[in-house]
C-alpha positions in Angstrom: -29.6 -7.8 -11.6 -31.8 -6.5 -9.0 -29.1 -4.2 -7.7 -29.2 -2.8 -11.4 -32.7 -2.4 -12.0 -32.4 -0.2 -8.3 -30.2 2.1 -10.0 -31.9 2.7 -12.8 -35.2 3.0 -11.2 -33.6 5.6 -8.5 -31.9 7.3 -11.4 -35.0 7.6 -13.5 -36.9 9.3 -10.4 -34.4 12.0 -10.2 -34.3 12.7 -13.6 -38.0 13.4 -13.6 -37.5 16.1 -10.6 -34.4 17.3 -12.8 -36.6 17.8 -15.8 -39.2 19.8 -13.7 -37.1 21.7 -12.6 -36.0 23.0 -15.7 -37.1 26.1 -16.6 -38.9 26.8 -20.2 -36.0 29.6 -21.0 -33.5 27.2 -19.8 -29.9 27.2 -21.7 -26.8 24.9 -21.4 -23.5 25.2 -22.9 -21.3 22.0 -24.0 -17.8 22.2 -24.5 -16.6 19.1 -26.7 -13.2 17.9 -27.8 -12.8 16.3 -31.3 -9.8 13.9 -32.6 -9.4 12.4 -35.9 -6.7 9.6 -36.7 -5.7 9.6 -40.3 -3.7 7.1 -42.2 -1.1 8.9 -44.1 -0.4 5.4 -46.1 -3.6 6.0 -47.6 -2.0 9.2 -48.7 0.9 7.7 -50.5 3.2 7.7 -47.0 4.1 3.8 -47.4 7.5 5.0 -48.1 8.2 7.6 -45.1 10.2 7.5 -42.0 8.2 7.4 -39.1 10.1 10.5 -38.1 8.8 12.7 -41.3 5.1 10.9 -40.3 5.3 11.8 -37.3 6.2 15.6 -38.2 3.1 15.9 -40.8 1.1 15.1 -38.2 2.4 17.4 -35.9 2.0 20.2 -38.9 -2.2 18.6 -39.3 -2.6 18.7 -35.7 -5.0 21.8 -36.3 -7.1 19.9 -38.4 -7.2 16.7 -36.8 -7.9 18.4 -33.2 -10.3 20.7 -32.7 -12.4 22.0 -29.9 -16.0 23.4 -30.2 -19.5 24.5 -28.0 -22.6 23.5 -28.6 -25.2 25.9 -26.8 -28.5 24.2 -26.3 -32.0 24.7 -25.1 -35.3 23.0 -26.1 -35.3 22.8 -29.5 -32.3 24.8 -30.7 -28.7 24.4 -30.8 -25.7 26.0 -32.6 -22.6 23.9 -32.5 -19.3 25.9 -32.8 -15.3 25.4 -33.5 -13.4 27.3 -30.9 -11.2 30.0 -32.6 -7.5 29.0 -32.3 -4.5 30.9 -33.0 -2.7 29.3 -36.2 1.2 29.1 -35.3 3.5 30.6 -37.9 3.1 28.8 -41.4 0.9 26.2 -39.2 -2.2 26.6 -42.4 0.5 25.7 -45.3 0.7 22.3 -47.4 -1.7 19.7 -46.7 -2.8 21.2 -43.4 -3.5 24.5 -45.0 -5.8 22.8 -47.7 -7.8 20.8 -45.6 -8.8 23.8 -43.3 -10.6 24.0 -46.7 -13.4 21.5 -45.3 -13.7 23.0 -41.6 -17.4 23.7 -41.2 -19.0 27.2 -39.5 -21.6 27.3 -37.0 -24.1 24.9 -37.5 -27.4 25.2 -36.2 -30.3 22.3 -35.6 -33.5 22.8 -34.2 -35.1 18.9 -33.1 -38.4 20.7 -33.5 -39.1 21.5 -36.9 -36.1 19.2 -37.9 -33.9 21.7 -39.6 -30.3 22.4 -40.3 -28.5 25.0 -41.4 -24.5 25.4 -41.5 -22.2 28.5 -42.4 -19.5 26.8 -44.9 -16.9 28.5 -46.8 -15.0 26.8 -49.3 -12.3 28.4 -51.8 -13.2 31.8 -50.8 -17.1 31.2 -51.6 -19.7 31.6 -48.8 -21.8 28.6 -48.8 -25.3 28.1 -46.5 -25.9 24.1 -46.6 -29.9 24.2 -45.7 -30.9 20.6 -45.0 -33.7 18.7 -43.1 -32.2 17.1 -40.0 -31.5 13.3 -40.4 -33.0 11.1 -38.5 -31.0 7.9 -36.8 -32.0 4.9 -36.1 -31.0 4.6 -32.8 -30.6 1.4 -30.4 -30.4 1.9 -27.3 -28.4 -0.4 -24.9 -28.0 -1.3 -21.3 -24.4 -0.4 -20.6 -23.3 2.6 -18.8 -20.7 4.3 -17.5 -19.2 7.7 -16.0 -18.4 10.9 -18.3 -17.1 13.3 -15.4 -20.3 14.1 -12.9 -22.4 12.7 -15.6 -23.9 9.1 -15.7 -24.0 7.9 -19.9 -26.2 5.4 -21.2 -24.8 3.4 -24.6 -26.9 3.8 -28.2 -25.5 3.0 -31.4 -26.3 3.3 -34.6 -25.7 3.0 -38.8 -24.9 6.7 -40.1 -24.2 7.2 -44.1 -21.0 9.3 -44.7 -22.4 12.9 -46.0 -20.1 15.4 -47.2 -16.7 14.9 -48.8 -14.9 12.0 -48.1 -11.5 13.1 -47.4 -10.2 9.5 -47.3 -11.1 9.1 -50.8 -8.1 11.8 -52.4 -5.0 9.9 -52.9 -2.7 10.4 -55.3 -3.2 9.2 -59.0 -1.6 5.8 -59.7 0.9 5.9 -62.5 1.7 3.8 -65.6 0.2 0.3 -65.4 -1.2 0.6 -62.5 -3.0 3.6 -63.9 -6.2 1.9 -65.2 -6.5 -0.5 -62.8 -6.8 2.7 -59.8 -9.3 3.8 -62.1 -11.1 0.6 -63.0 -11.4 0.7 -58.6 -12.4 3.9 -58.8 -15.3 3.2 -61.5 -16.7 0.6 -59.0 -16.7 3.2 -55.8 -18.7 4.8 -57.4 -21.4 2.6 -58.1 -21.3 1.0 -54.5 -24.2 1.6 -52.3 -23.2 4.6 -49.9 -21.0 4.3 -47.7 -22.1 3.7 -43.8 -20.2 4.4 -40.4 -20.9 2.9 -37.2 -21.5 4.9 -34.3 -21.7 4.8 -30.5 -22.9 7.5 -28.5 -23.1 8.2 -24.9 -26.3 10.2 -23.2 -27.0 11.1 -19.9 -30.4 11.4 -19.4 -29.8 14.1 -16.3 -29.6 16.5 -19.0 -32.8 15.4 -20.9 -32.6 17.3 -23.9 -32.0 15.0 -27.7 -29.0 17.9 -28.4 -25.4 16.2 -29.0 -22.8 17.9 -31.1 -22.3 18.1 -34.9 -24.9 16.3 -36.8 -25.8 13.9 -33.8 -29.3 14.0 -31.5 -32.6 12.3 -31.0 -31.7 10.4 -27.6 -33.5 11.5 -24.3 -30.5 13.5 -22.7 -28.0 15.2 -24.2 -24.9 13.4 -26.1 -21.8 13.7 -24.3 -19.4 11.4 -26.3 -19.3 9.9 -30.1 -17.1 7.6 -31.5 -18.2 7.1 -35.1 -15.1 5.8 -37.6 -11.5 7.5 -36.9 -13.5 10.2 -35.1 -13.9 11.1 -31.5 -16.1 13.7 -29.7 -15.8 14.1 -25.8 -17.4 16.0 -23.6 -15.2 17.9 -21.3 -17.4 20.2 -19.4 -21.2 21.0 -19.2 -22.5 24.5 -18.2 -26.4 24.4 -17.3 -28.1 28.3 -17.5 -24.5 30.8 -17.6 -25.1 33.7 -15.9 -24.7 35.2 -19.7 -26.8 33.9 -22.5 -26.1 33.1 -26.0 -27.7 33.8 -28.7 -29.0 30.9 -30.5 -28.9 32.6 -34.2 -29.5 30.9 -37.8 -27.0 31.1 -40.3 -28.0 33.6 -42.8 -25.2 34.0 -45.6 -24.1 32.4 -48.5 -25.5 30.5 -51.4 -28.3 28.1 -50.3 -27.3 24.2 -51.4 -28.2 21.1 -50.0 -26.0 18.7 -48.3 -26.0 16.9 -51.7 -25.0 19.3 -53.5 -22.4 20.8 -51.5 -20.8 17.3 -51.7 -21.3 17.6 -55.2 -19.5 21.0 -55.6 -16.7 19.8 -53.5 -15.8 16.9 -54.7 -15.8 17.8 -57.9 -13.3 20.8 -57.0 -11.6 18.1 -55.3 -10.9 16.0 -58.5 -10.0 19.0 -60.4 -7.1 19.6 -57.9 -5.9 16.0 -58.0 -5.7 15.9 -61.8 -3.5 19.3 -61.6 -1.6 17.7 -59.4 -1.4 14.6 -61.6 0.0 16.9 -64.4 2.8 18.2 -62.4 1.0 21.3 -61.6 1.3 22.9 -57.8 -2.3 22.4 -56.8 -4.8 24.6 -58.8 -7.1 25.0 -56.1 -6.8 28.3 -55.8 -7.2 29.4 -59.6 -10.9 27.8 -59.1 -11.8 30.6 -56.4 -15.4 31.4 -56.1 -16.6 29.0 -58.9 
């Protein structure tokens, strides 16, 4: 115990010289690597090989992988998907139609708690203008080693925002038709649903950044694990010899997070009961509504 409390103390001391030292025009650069497991059973998969599985997932890698940056200072941030090239018919079926839901830049500033995030969706330029949520945050004792980087533990209760992917399955038929939407009917009038999430800080970066929607610890946010999602930190670059800008979002119809979910899902049903009908997806005939 007293071996621990040394650490911490020692740690603490030259975190406080770190933060001196840091000047006011000071910028850092986060590059973070995100996963996503998905259940294809959910998806009505029960009934395929684990070869053909295995294959779709190879086809969704793009949207269940992805890699972004988060450049940082003070108060702002703008968190960013790295641009990948897409491999030859890699965007079609499923795959294609999720990339539907892949956010733009999104920028918060801890300061005067804002958000703002580029979306496109459909063909239709979106700008989701939001306050920035706060967490409840508790903070625990454990620690351990994210490359160079000592991480303290905090978790946390996070309501899902935004569409919930998990939630488009295909329409039961015949009779188990009303009982799907009996299930349905009570989804809807649950309380929201929640996630659970752990994050890992180090406090030798002490700035409350962390990528996507996550901040508000004392150092910056290194790793998440929140549901079937994973963010990692794989490399940290304090003041680059060349600066980013740190810009807001400008274009696009303003809408709240709310909203957005709103318009989505909405879009989202009208798809599934195309689909329902035998029709090839109707997605597309909806562009720009």
């Amino acid at each position: 115990m007293k071996t621990s409390v040394l650490k911490f103390t020692v740690l603490i001391i030259a975190l406080c010289f770190s933060a001196i030292s840091f000047a006011q025009d000071f910028q850092g650069k986060a590059y973070y690597m995100s996963k996503t497991k998905m259940d294809l059973d959910q998806f009505g998969g029960q009934e395929l090989s684990p070869e053909r599985k295995k294959q779709i997932q190879e086809r969704m890698k793009s949207f269940l992988e992805k890699e972004y940056t988060l450049t940082f200072n003070r108060e702002e941030s703008i968190y960013k998907e790295e641009e990948v090239l897409e491999a030859a018919g890699g965007r079609g079926g499923f795959g294609g139609f999720a990339s539907s839901f892949t956010g733009g830049p999104k920028y918060k500033n801890v300061k005067s708690k804002e958000l703002l995030q580029d979306q496109e969706f459909f063909g239709k330029q979106f700008l989701i203008k939001d306050d920035l949520a706060n967490l409840e945050w508790k903070m625990g004792g454990e620690s351990k080693q994210i490359g160079n980087y000592t991480v303290f533990k905090a978790t946390a209760e996070k309501p899902v925002t935004g569409f919930d992917i998990s939630s488009f399955r295909p329409r039961r038929r015949g009779a188990d038709a009303e009982k799907g939407k009996e299930g349905e009917e009570k989804e809807e009038n649950k309380e929201p649903k929640m996630v659970s999430v752990v994050a890992w800080y180090t406090m030798q970066i002490p700035v409350n950044q962390g990528p996507d929607d996550y901040w508000g610890l004392p150092g910056l946010i290194l790793e998440v694990n929140a549901g079937d999602t994973t963010i990692l930190c794989t490399k940290v670059v304090m003041n680059p010899k060349e600066k980013d800008n740190i810009d807001k979002p400008e274009k696009g119809e303003i809408v709240t997070q709310q909203e957005y979910t709103e318009i989505t899902t909405k879009k989202m049903e009208e798809f599934r009961n195309n689909r329902g009908r035998g029709g090839r997806g109707g997605g597309r005939g909806g562009r720009g509504n």
